[in-house]
C-alpha positions in Angstrom: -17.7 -6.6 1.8 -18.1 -6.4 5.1 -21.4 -7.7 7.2 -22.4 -6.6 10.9 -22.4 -9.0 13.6 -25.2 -9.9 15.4 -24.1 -7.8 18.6 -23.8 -4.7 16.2 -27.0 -5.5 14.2 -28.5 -5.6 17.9 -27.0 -2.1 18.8 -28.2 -0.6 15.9 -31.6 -1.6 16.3 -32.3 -0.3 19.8 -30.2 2.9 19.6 -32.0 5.9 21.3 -30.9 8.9 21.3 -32.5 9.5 25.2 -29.2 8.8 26.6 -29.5 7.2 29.8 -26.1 8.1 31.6 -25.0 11.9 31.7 -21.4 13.1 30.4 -19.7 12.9 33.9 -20.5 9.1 34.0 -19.7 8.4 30.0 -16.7 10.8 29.8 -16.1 12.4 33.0 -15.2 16.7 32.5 -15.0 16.2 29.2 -17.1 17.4 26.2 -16.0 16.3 23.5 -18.6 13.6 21.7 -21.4 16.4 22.6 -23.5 19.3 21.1 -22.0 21.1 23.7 -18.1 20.9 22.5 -16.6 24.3 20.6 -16.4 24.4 17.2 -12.1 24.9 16.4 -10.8 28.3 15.1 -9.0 28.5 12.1 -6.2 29.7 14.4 -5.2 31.1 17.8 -5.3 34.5 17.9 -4.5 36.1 21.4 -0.4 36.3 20.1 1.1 38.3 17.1 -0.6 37.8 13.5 2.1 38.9 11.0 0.2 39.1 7.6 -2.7 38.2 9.7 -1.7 35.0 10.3 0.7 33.5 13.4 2.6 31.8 10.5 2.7 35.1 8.5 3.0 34.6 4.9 4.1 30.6 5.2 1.7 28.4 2.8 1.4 24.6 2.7 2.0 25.0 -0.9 5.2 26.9 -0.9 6.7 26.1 2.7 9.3 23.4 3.4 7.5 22.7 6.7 10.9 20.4 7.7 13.1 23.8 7.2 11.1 26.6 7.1 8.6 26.8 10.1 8.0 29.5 12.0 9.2 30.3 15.5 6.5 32.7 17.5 7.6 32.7 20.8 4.2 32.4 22.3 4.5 29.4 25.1 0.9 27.4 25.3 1.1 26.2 28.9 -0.9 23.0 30.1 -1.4 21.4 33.5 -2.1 17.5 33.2 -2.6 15.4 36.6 -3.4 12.0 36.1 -5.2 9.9 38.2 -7.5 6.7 38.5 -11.1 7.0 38.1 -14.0 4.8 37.1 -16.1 5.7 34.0 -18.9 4.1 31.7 -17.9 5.2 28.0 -20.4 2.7 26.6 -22.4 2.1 29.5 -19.8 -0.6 31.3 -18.2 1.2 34.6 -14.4 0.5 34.6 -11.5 1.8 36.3 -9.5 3.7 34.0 -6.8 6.4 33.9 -7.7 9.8 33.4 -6.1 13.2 32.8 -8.1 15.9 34.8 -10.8 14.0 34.8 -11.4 13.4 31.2 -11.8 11.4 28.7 -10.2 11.6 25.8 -7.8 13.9 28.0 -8.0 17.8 27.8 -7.3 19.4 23.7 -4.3 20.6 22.9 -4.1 23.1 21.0 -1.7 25.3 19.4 -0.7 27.6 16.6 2.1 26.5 14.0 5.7 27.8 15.9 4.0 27.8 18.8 6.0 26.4 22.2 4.0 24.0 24.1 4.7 23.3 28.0 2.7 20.7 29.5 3.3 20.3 33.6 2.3 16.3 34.2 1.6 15.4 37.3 1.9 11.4 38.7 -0.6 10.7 41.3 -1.8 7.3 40.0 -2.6 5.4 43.3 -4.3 2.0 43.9 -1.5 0.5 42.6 1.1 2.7 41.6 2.4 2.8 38.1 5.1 5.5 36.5 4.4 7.4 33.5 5.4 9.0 30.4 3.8 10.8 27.9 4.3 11.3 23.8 3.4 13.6 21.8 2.6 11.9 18.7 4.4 13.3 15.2 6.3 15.9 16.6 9.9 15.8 15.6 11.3 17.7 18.7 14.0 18.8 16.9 16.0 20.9 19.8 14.3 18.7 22.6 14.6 14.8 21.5 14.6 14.4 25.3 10.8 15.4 25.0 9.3 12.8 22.8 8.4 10.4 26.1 9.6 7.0 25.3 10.6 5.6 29.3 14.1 3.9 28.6 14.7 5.5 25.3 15.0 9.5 26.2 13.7 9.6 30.0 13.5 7.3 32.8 9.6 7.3 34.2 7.8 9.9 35.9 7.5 8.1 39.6 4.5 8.3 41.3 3.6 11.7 43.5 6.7 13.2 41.1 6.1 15.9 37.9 7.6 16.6 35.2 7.4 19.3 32.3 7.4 18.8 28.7 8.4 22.1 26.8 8.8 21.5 22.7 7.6 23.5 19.5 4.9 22.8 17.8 7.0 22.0 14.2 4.8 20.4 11.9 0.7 21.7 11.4 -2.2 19.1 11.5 -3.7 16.6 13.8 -2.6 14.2 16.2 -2.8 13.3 19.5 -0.8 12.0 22.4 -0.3 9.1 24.8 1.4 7.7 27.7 3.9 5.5 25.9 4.5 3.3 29.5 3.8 -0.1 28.9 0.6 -0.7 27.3 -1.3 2.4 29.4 -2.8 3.9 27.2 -5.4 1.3 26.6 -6.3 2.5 30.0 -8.0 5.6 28.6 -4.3 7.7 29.2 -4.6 9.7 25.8 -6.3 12.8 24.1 -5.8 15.2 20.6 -3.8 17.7 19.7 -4.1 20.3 17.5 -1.7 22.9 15.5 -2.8 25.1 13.2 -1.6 26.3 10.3 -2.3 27.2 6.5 -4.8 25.6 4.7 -4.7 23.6 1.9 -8.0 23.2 1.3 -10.6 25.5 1.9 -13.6 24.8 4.3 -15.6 26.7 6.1 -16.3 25.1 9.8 -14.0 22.9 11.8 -15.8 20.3 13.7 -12.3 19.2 15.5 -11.0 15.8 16.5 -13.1 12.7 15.8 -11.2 9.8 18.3 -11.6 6.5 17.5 -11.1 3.6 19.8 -11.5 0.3 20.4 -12.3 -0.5 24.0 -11.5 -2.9 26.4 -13.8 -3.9 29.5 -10.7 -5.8 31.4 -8.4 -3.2 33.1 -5.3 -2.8 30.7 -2.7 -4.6 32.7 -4.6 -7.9 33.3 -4.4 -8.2 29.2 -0.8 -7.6 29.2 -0.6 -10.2 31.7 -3.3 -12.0 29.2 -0.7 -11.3 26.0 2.7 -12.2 28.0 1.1 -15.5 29.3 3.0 -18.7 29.3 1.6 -20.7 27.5 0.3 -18.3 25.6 -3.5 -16.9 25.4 -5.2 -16.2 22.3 -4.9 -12.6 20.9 -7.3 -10.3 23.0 -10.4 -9.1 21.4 -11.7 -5.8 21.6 -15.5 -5.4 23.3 -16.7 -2.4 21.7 -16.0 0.7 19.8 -16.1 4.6 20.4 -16.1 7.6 18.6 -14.9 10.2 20.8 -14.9 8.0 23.9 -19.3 7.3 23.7 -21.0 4.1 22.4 -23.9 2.2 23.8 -23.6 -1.4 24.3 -25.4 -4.6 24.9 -25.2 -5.0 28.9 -27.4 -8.4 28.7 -23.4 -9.4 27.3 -21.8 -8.9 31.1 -21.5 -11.9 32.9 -18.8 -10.6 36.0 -21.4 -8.8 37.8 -19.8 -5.1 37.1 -22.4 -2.4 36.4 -23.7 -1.8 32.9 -26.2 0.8 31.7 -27.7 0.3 28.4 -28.1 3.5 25.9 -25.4 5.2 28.1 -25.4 7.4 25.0 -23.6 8.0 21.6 -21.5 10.9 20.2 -23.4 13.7 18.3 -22.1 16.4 15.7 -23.3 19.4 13.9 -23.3 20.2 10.6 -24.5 23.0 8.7 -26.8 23.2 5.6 -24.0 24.4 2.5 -21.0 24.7 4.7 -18.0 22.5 4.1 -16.6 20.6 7.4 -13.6 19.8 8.1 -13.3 16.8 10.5 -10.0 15.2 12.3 -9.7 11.6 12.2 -7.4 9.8 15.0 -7.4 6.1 15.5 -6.0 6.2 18.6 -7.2 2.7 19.6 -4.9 -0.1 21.1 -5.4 -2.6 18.2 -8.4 -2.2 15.8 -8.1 -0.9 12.1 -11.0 1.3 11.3 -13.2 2.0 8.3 -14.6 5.6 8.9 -17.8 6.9 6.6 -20.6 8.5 7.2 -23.4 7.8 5.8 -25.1 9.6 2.4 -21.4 11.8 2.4 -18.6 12.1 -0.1 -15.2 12.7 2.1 -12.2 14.9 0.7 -9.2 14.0 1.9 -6.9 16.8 2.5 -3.9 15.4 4.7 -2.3 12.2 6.5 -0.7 12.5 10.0 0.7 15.7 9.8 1.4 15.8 5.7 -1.2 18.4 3.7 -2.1 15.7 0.7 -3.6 16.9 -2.7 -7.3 16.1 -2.0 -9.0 13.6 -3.2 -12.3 12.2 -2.7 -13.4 8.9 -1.2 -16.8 6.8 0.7 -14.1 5.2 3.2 -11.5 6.0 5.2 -8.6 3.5 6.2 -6.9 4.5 9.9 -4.2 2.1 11.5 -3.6 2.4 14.8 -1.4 6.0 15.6 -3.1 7.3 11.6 -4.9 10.5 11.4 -6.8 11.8 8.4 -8.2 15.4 8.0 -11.4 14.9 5.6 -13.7 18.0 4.7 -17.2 16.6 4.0 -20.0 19.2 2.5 -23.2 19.3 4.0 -25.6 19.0 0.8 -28.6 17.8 2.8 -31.4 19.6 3.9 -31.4 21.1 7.1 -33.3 19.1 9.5 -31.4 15.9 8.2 -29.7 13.8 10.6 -27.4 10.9 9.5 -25.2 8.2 11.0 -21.3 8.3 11.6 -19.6 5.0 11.6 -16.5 3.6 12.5 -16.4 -0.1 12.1 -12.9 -2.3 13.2 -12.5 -4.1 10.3 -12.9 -7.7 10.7 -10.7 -9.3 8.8 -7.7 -7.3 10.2 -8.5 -7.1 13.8 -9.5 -8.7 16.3 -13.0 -7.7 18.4 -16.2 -8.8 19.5 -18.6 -5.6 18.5 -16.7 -3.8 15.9 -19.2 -0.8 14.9 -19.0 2.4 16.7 -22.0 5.0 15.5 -22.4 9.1 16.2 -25.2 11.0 15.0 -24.7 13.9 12.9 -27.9 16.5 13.0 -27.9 19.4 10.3 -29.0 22.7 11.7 -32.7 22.3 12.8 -33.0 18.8 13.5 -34.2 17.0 16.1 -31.1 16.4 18.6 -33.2 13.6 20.1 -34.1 11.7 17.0 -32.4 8.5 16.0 -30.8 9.0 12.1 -32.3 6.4 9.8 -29.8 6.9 7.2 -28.0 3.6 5.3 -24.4 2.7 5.9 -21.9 2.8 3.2 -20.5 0.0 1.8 -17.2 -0.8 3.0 -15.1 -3.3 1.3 -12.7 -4.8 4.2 -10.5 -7.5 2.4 -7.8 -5.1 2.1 -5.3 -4.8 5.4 -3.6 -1.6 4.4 -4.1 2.4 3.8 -5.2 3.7 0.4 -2.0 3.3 -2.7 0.6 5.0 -2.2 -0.4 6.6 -5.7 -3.2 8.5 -4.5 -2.0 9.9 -1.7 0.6 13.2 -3.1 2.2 15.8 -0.5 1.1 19.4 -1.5 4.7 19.9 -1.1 7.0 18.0 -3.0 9.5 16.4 -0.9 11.7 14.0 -3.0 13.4 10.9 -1.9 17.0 10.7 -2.1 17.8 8.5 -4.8 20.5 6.6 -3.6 20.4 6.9 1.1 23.5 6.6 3.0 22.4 3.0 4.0 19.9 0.6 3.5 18.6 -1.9 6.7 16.0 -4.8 6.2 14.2 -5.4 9.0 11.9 -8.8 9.1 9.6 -9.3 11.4 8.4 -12.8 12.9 7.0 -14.3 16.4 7.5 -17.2 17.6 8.2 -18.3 21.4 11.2 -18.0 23.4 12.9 -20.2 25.9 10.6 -20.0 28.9 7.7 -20.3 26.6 6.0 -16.6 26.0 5.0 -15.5 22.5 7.0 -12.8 21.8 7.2 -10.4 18.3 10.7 -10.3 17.0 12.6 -7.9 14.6 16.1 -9.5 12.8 15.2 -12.0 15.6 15.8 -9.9 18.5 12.8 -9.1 20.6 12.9 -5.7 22.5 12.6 -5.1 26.1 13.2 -1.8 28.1 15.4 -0.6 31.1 13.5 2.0 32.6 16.7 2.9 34.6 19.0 3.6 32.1 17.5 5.8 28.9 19.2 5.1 25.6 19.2 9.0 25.0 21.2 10.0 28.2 23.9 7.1 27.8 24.3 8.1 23.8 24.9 11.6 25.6 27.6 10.4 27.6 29.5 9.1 24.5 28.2 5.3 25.3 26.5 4.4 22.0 27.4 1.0 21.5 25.7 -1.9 23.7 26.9 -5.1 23.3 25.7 -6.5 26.9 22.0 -5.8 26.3 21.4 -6.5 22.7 17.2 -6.5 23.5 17.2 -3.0 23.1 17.5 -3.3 19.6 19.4 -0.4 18.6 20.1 0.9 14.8 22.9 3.2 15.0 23.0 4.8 11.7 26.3 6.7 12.9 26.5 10.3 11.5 25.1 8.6 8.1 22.7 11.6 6.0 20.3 9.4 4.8 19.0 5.8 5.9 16.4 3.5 3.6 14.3 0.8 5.8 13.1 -2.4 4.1 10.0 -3.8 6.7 9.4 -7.5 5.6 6.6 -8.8 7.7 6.7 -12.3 7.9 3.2 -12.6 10.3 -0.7 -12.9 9.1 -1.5 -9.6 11.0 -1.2 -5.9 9.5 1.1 -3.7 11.7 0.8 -0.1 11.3 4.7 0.8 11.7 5.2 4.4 13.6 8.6 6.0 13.4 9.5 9.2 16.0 11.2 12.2 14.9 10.2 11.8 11.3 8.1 12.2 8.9 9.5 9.0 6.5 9.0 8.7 2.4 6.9 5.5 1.6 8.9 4.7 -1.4 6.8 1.2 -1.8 4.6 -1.4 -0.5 3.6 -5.2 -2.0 4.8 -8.6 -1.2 7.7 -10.9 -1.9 11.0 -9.1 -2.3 10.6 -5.5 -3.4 11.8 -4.6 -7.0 13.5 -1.5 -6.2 10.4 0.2 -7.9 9.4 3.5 -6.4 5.7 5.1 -6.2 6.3 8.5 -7.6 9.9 9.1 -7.0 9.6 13.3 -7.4 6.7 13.3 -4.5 6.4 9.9 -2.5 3.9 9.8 0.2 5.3 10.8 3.5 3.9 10.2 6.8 4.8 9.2 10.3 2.7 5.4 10.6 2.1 3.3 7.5 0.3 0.0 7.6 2.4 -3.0 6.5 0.2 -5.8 5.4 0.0 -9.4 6.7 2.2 -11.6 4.6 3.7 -15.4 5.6 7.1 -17.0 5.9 7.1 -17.6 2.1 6.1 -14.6 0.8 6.5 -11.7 3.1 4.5 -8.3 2.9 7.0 -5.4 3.0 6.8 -1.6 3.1 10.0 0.8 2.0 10.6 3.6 4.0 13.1 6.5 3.5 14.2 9.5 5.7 17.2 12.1 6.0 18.8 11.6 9.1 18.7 15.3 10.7 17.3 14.8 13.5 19.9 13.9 16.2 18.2 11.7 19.0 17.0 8.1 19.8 13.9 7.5 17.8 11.8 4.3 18.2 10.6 2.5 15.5 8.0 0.3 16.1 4.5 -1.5 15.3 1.5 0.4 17.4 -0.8 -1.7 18.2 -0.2 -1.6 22.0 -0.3 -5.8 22.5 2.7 -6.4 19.8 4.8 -3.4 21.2 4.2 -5.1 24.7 5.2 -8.4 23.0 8.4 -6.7 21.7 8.0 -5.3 18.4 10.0 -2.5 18.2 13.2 -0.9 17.5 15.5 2.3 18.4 17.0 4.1 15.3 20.4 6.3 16.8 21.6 9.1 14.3 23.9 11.7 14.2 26.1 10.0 17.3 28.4 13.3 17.2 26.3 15.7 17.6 23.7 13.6 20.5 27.3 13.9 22.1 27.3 17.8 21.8 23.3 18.2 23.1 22.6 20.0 26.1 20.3 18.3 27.9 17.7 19.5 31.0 18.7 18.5 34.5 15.0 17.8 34.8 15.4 14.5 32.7 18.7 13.3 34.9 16.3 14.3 37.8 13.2 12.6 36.8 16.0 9.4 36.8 16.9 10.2 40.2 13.4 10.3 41.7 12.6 6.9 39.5 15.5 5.2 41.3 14.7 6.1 44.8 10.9 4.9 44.1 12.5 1.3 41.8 14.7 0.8 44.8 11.8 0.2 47.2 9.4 -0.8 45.2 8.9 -3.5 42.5 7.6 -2.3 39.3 5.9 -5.0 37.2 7.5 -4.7 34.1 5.8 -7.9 32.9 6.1 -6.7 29.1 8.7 -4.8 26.8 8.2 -1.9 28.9 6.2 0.1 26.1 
């Protein structure tokens, strides 16, 4: 069972609700983490409502969401510019890098069929860096040149250069996006995304995303140089925690002289007396495993990344980096009741100096002001990995194909290389990008083999249907493994040598991140993964927690080789690799890491 530090028994002490900083300082122009942000409509409704919905008469229960989703035609059109800025999420001013202004960045939000178009604009100065973003779970099934890997399906966005992202919104849920440039998005380069669509559950009030991240004081480059030292430095530790970018902390802790405000203010929520809520959770963190609970509440879990599950309740819930969970929690209190949120890095998986991150939720009539005085849950934190895979059932079946095309085991270790850095490796090949020359655009050209540069660690699974993926990890951490362009059957988890045993065979769990747990040398943990391969692209496969991706723990997955040959793609990506090499050719990027 897990016990609070000192520094967190401290911060709970002396919480008060007088917040001392105002939004713009804590968060910038964003709202979210106030009572001010918008509840979120069941849907969108300024486009066509066939059957009174924009997915007409499409249900999570009866819809093959893979095959069957909707195509509106209604384009949702955003306009990102990213720049530095300095901000004080838990009281401690930092240079971070914001999209207009905010953070978490601006919501997305769109309707199930929807197209999104999102115009990014590069103006981060003071130094320079290029840019890509990803849209987290989306399969981009006609646009694999969207998903925003640099080196995989587009060359970076150079500095005062734009480009536009334009992709359909194919699966419904929550999730979020990041910039998937080295380790960036530790840098505060991230924000949600929502697409509705039918529910599987009813509730009655949608409170919207709830972000969770750990947070680093150090600016996120000088701990990539930290985690790519030679010889190397111990793994980084987080210095606090935030739910939805807001948490106060213990300034009498800063010793570099940088300005610190105690009680710059936690996130608050609202519930209503009787009314179910449904709630978004997004670890979008760079390493931290979180325990989510609130206090006094029963949570219903009613889907996993972007997978409508058959609910089921629980006190806790378990998010790996990249993991979301939509929960619907009833407000039985009274009104006037006002209880804690926590989220609280577990301890035992991760690695960080304050682990507990607290909101206050105030039922309708309560005293915004007033500090909750509510007792945590108890949170058992021995276990490294998400809930069994027998709990968690898809509303809609989707069953694994007994006997895949081809089967891969992948092992990962880490261990030092030549010149000394501690690196992650999978089948002992650690990966490292070329920003110049995207796998996507050479696959394109016909050029799918790459014998000269064997660290980009590409899987090409040919024009193969099917593909099963053994994980062995071989390390004492967890790593929550993400695939792109998939949503992949967990067909089984444990340690040793898997059986050949598979959780519920007619309906595994699918999702697009599952944790693998720490194992050893002798007895590895592994995880089993199964997709169809219809989805014809470059897709990354890789742990991601943002220090082990920078170390090199990652892999591409190629399929369907003949038809990536046939693709059309935009002269915008050919031209973003233009304008990258007229900036690389006079300028030295400090690729220090994977790339990632």
């Amino acid at each position: 069972m897990t016990t609070l530090s000192t520094v967190a028994k401290a911060i709970v002490a002396s919480v008060n609700l007088l917040t001392a900083l105002p939004q713009t300082a804590t968060n910038g122009l964003s709202l979210l983490g106030t009572l001010n942000a918008p509840l979120i409509s069941d849907f969108l409704t300024n486009n066509p409502l066939p059957q009174g919905f924009p997915w007409g008469t499409r249900t999570a229960a009866t819809t093959n969401p893979y095959e069957q989703s909707p195509t509106t035609g209604v384009i949702r059109a955003y306009d990102f510019t990213i720049k530095r800025g300095f901000i004080a999420p838990d009281g401690y001013n930092k240079s971070v890098i914001l999209i207009n202004g905010q953070f978490p960045g601006p919501l997305i939000e769109a309707n199930w069929g929807d197209t999104i178009q999102v115009q990014v604009h590069n103006q981060i100065t003071d130094p320079e860096e290029g840019t890509a973003l990803h849209w987290h779970g989306i399969l981009q099934r006609a646009t694999p040149w969207y998903d925003g890997v640099p080196s995989v399906q587009q060359c970076p966005i150079p500095p005062g250069k734009s480009l536009t992202y334009q992709f359909k919104a194919d699966l419904y849920g929550s999730t979020w996006y990041h910039s998937h440039y080295s380790a960036q998005y530790a840098g505060g380069l991230l924000g949600p995304l929502i697409i509705h669509g039918p529910k599987n559950v009813p509730y009655d009030l949608d409170v919207g995303p709830v972000f969770l991240t750990d947070w680093y004081h150090p600016e996120y480059f000088s701990i990539v140089k930290q985690v790519m030292s030679s010889p190397p430095s111990p793994p980084p530790s987080s210095d606090n925690n935030l739910i939805n970018g807001k948490m106060n902390y213990d300034c009498s802790l800063v010793t570099d002289g940088t300005s610190c405000t105690p009680n710059a203010g936690i996130a608050k929520f609202k519930f209503t007396t009787g009314k179910k809520h449904r709630l978004r959770l997004i670890n979008a963190g760079a390493e931290g495993i979180q325990r989510f609970s609130i206090d006094g509440h029963t949570m219903t879990v009613m889907a996993n990344d972007f997978v409508p599950v058959k609910p089921y309740d629980t006190k806790v819930v378990t998010l790996g980096i990249g993991q979301r969970t939509d929960v619907i929690v009833e407000a039985k209190l009274p009104k006037g009741s006002a209880v804690f949120m926590r989220a609280q890095i577990s301890t035992t998986c991760s690695v960080t100096k304050q682990p507990l991150a607290l909101a206050a939720i105030y039922y309708d009539g309560a005293d915004t002001t007033k500090t909750p005085t509510s007792t945590a849950t108890t949170v058992d934190d021995s276990h490294c990995g998400n809930d069994a895979l027998s709990t968690t059932t898809p509303f809609f079946p989707f069953p694994a194909t007994a006997n895949p095309a081809t089967t891969v085991t992948i092992g990962i270790t880490i261990h030092t290389n030549s010149t000394g850095h501690l690196l992650w490796w999978m089948n002992e090949s650690s990966f490292r990008a070329n920003y110049d020359h995207p796998i996507l655009l050479l696959a394109n050209q016909g050029n799918t083999s790459y014998p000269f540069d064997p660290q980009w660690n590409v899987y090409n699974f040919g024009n193969n249907n099917s593909v099963r993926i053994i994980i062995e990890n071989h390390t004492g951490a967890a790593h929550p493994m993400h695939l792109h362009g998939h949503n992949f059957n967990v067909l089984a988890e444990g340690f040793g040598k898997w059986d050949g045993t598979i959780v519920n065979r007619a309906n595994a769990q699918r999702r697009d991140v599952q944790i693998v747990q720490p194992g050893s040398a002798a007895t590895p943990a592994f995880i089993v993964v199964q997709y169809n391969t219809d989805n014809p692209g470059v897709w990354p496969l890789h742990c991601h927690i943002a220090w082990h991706v920078s170390g090199g723990l990652y892999v591409n997955t190629m399929e369907q080789t003949d038809l990536i040959k046939k693709r059309v793609i935009p002269g915008t990506i050919a031209q973003t690799c233009r304008d990258w090499a007229d900036y690389s050719g006079h300028t030295v990027v400090a690729e220090i890491d994977s790339g990632l």
